[in-house]
C-alpha positions as CSV (number, residue, x, y, z in Angstrom):
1,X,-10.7,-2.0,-7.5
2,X,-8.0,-4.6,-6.4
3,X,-5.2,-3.2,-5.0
4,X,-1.9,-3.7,-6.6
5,X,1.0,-5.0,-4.8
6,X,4.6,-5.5,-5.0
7,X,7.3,-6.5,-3.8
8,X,10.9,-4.6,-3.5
9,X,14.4,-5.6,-4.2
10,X,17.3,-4.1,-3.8
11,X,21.3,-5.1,-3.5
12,X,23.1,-4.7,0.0
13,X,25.3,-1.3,0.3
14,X,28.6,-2.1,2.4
15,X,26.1,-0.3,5.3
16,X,23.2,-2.8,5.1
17,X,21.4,0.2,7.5
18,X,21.6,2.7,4.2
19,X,20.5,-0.5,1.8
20,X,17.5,-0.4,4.3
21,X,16.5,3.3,4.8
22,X,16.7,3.2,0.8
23,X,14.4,0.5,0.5
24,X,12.0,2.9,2.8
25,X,12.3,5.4,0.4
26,X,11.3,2.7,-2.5
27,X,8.5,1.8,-0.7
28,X,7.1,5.6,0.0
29,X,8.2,5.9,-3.9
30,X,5.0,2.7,-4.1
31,X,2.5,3.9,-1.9
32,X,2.5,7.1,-3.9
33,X,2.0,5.3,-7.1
34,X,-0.6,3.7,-4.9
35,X,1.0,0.1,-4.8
36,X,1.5,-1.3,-1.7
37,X,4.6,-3.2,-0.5
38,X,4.1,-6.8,0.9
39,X,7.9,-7.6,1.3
40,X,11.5,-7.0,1.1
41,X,14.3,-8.7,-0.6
42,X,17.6,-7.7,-0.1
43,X,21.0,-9.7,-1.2
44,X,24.7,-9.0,-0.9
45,X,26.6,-9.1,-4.4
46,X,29.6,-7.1,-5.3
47,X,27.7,-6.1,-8.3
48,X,24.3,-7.0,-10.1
49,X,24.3,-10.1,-12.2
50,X,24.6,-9.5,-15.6
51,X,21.8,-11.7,-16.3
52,X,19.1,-10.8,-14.0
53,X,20.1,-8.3,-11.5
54,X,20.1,-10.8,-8.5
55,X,21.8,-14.5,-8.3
56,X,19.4,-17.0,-9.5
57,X,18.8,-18.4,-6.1
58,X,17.5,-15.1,-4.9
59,X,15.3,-14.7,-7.8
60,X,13.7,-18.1,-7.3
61,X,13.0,-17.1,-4.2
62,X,11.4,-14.1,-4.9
63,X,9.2,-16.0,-7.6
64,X,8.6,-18.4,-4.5
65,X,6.8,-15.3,-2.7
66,X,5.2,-14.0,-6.0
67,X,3.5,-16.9,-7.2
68,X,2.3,-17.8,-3.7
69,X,1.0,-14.6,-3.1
70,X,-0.3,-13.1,-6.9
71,X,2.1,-10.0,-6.4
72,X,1.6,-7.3,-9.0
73,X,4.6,-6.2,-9.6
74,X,8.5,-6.4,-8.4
75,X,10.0,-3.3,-8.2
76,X,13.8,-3.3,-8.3
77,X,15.9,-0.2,-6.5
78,X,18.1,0.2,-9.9
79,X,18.0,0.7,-13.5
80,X,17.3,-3.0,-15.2
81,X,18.6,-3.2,-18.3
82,X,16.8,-4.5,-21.1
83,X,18.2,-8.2,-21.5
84,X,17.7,-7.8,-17.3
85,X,13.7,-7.2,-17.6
86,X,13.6,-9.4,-20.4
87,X,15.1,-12.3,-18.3
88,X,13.5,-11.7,-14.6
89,X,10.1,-11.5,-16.7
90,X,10.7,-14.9,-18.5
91,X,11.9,-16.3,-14.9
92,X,9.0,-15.5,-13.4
93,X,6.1,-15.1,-15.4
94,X,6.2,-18.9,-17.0
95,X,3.3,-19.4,-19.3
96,X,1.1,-21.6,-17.2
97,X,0.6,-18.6,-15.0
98,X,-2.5,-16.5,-15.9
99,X,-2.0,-13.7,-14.0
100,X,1.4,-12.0,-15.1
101,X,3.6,-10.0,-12.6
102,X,5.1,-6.4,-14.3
103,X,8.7,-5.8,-13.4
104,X,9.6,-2.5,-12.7
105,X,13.0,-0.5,-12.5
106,X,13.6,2.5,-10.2
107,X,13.2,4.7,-13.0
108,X,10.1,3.6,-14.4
109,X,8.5,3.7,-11.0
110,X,9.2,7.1,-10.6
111,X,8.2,8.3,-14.4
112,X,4.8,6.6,-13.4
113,X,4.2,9.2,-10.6
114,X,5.6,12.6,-12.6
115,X,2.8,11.0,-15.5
116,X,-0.2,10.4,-12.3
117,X,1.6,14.1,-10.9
118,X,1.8,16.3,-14.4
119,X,-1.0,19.1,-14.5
120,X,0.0,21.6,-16.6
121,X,0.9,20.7,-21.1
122,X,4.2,21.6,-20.7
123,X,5.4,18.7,-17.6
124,X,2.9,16.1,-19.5
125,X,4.9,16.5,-22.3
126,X,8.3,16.4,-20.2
127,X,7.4,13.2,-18.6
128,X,5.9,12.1,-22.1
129,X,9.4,12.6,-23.8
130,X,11.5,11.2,-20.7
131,X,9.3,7.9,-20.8
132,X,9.7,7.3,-25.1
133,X,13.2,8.3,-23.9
134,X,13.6,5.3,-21.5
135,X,11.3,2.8,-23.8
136,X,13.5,3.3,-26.8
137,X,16.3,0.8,-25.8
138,X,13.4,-1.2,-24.1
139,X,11.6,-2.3,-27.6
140,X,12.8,-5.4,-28.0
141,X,12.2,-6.9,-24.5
142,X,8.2,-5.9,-24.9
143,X,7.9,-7.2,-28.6
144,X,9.7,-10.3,-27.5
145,X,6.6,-10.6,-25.1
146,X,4.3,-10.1,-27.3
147,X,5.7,-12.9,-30.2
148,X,5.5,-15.7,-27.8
149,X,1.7,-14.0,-26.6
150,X,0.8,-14.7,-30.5
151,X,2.5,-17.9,-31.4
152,X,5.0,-16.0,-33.1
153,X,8.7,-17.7,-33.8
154,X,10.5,-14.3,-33.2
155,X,12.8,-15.5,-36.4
156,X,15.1,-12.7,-38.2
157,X,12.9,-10.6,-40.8
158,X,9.4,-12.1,-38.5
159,X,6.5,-9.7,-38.2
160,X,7.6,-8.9,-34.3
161,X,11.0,-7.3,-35.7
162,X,9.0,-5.2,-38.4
163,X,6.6,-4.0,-35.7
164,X,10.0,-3.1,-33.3
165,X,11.3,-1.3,-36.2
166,X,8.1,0.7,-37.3
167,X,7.2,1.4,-33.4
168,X,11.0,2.8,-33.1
169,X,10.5,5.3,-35.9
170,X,7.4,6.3,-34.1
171,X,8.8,7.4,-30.7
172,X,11.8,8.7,-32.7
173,X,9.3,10.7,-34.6
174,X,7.4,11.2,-31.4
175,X,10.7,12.6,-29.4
176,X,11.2,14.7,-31.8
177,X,8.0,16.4,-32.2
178,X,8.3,16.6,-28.3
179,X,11.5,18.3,-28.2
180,X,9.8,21.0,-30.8
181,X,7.0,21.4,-28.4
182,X,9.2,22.0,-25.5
183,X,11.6,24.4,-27.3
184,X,9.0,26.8,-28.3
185,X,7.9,26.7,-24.6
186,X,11.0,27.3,-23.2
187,X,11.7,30.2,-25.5
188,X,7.9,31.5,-24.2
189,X,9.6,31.1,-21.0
190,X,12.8,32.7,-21.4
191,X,10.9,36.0,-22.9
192,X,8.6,35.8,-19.8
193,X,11.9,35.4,-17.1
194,X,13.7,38.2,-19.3
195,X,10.6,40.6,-18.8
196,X,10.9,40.1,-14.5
197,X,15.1,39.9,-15.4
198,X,15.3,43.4,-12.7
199,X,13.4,41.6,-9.8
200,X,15.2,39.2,-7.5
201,X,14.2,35.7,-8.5
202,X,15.1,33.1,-5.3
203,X,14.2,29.4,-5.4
204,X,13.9,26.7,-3.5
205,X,15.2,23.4,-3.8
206,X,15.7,20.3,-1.8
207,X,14.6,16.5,-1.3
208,X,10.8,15.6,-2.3
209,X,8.7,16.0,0.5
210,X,10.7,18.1,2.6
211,X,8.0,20.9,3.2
212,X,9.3,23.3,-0.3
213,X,5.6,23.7,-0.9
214,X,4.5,23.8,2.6
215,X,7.3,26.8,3.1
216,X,6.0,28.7,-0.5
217,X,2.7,28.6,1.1
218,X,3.9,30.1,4.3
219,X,5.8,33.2,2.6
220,X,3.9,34.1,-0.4
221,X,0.5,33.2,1.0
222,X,-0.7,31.1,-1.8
223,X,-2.0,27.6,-2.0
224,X,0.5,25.3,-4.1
225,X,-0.5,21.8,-3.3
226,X,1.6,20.1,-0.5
227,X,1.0,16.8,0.4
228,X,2.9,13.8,2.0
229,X,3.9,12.4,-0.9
230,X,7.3,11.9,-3.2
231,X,7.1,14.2,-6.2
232,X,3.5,16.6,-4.6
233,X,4.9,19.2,-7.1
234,X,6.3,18.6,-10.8
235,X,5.0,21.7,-12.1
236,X,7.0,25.2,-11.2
237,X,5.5,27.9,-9.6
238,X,6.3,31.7,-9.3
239,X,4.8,33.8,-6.7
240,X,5.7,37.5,-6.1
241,X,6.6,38.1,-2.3
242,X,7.1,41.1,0.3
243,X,9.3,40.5,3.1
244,X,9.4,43.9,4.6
245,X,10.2,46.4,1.7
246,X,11.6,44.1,-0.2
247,X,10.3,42.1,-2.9
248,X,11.2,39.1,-4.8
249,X,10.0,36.1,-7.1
250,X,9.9,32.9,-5.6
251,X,9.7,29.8,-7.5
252,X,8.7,26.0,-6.5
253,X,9.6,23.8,-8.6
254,X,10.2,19.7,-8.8
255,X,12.2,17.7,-5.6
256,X,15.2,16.1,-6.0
257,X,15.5,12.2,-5.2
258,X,18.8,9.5,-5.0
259,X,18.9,8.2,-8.7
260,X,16.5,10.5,-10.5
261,X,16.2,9.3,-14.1
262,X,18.7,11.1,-16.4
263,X,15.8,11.3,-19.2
264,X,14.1,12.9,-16.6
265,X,16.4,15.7,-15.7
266,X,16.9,16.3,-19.4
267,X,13.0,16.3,-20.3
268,X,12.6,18.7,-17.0
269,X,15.2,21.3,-18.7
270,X,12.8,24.1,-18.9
271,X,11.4,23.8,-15.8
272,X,14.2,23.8,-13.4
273,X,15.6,26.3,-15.1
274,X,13.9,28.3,-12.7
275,X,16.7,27.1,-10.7
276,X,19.4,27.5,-13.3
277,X,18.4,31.4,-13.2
278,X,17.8,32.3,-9.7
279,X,20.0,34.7,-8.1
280,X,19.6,33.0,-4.4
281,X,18.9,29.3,-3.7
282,X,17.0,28.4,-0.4
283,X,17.5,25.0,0.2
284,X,15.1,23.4,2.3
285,X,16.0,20.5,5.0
286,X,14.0,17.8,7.1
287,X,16.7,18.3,9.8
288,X,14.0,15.3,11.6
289,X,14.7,12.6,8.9
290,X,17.4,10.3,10.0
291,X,19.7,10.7,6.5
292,X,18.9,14.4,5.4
293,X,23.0,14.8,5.8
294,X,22.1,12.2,3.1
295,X,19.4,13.6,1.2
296,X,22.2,17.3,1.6
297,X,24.6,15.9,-0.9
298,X,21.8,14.4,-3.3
299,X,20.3,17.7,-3.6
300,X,23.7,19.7,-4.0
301,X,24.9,16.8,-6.8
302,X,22.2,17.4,-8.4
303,X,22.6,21.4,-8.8
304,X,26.1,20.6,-9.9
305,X,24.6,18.5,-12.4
306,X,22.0,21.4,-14.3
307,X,24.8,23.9,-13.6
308,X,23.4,25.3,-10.3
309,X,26.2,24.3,-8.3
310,X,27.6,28.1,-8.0
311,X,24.8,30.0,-7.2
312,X,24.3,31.4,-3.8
313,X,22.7,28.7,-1.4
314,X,21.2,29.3,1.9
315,X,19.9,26.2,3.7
316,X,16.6,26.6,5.6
């Protein structure tokens, strides 16, 4: 199987040392959706061209590289809007080229892995809502693709714009069924935390891949799957544990990462309300990686965010 390849892009931060340690963490996000990273392209703008994310000159150049080398993909450290993907894609995929190179956006990268990472019904169909979620306002650009694959003019009333319209009412259709799905699981859920409601419930949170898992293992003597990888664990887990007389619930659940997809967080609702509802927060910390002051304020912006940010929080 031919590996796939990509390259990343990313604008410069005021710190061009941040702008690089976050293209690290792009290219960790890669290798765990198993692509691997054959270069870097980073350029200074005051803000992202409206167009197509980077100045033309630095998008020529990185269909320059591309071309020359058959990359897979381009995977770009922000959200892309849809006129964005639509123009990058046109830039550099020009129709005498057989092989086509995908564009990604951070977010789509990192709803790839939660869909390779989901075990259990309820996260496949978190990520599965999340992802209709993002492809929604993205219609257009892939039906645009697929007129000028078939010949087709793309003109007002044209078969492409019937097939956005009927493929819209599908994933509205589809959310919605979803978001049925997930409710009746989450109310499963609350009658399940309600029954344990006189047990101390503790959880912990932090960056992906700090060692959460690795630390569940320790204490409740259990085998949740740790790996070095972003995003190991999407699914939560609750173990019962003893430390001396006293027990509590501990829970596992998802990692925390700079820019995690909004339709994400909301799809994930159920799930981290294991957090939501846990009466102590241990927050784990790779004092060893060079930004975890960094990675500190992601994780407790993100609490604020689902309404955690008040609960008792003890870093570890």
């Amino acid at each position: 199987m031919k590996t796939m390849t990509a390259v990343l892009v990313a604008l410069a931060d005021k710190d061009s040392e941040i702008t690089r340690e976050h293209l690290d963490e792009l290219a960790f996000l890669a290798e765990t959706a198993s692509i691997e990273t054959l270069q870097r392209f980073i350029q200074k703008l005051p803000q992202p061209d409206v167009r197509t994310f980077v100045g033309k000159g630095k998008l020529a150049e990185i269909k320059e590289f591309v071309v020359a080398k058959q990359v897979s993909s381009i995977i770009f450290d922000d959200d892309l809007s849809a006129s964005q993907l639509r123009n990058i894609e046109k830039e550099v995929n020009t129709p005498e080229r057989e092989v086509k190179t995908r564009v990604y956006d951070r977010s789509l990268l990192i709803l790839d892995i939660f869909s390779m990472r989901a075990q259990t019904a309820q996260s496949r169909a978190q990520v599965e809502l999340a992802m209709n979620q993002y492809l929604l306002p993205r219609l257009t650009r892939m039906w645009t693709h697929l007129e000028r694959q078939r010949g087709g003019t793309g003109t007002r009333g044209g078969s492409g714009e019937r097939e956005i319209e009927t493929d819209r009412r599908n994933i509205r259709y589809r959310i919605s069924l979803l978001k049925d799905e997930l409710e009746k699981i989450d109310k499963q859920r609350k009658t399940q935390r309600k029954s344990r409601s006189n047990v101390v419930r503790v959880a912990l949170v932090g960056y992906t891949n700090v060692g959460k898992s690795t630390l569940m293992n320790l204490l409740s003597k259990s085998d949740v799957k740790a790996e070095n990888k972003l995003f190991a664990t999407v699914d939560a887990t609750v173990r019962k544990v003893v430390l001396g007389d006293i027990p509590f619930l501990l829970s596992d659940t998802v990692g925390f990462i700079r820019k995690l997809p909004h339709h994400l967080i909301e799809s994930f609702k159920s799930t981290l309300d294991e957090v939501r509802e846990a009466d102590i927060l241990l927050h784990v910390v790779d004092v060893a990686h060079p930004y975890h002051d960094n990675q500190i304020e992601v994780v407790k912006n993100t609490l604020v965010e689902l309404g955690a940010g008040n609960i008792t929080t003890i870093l570890v």
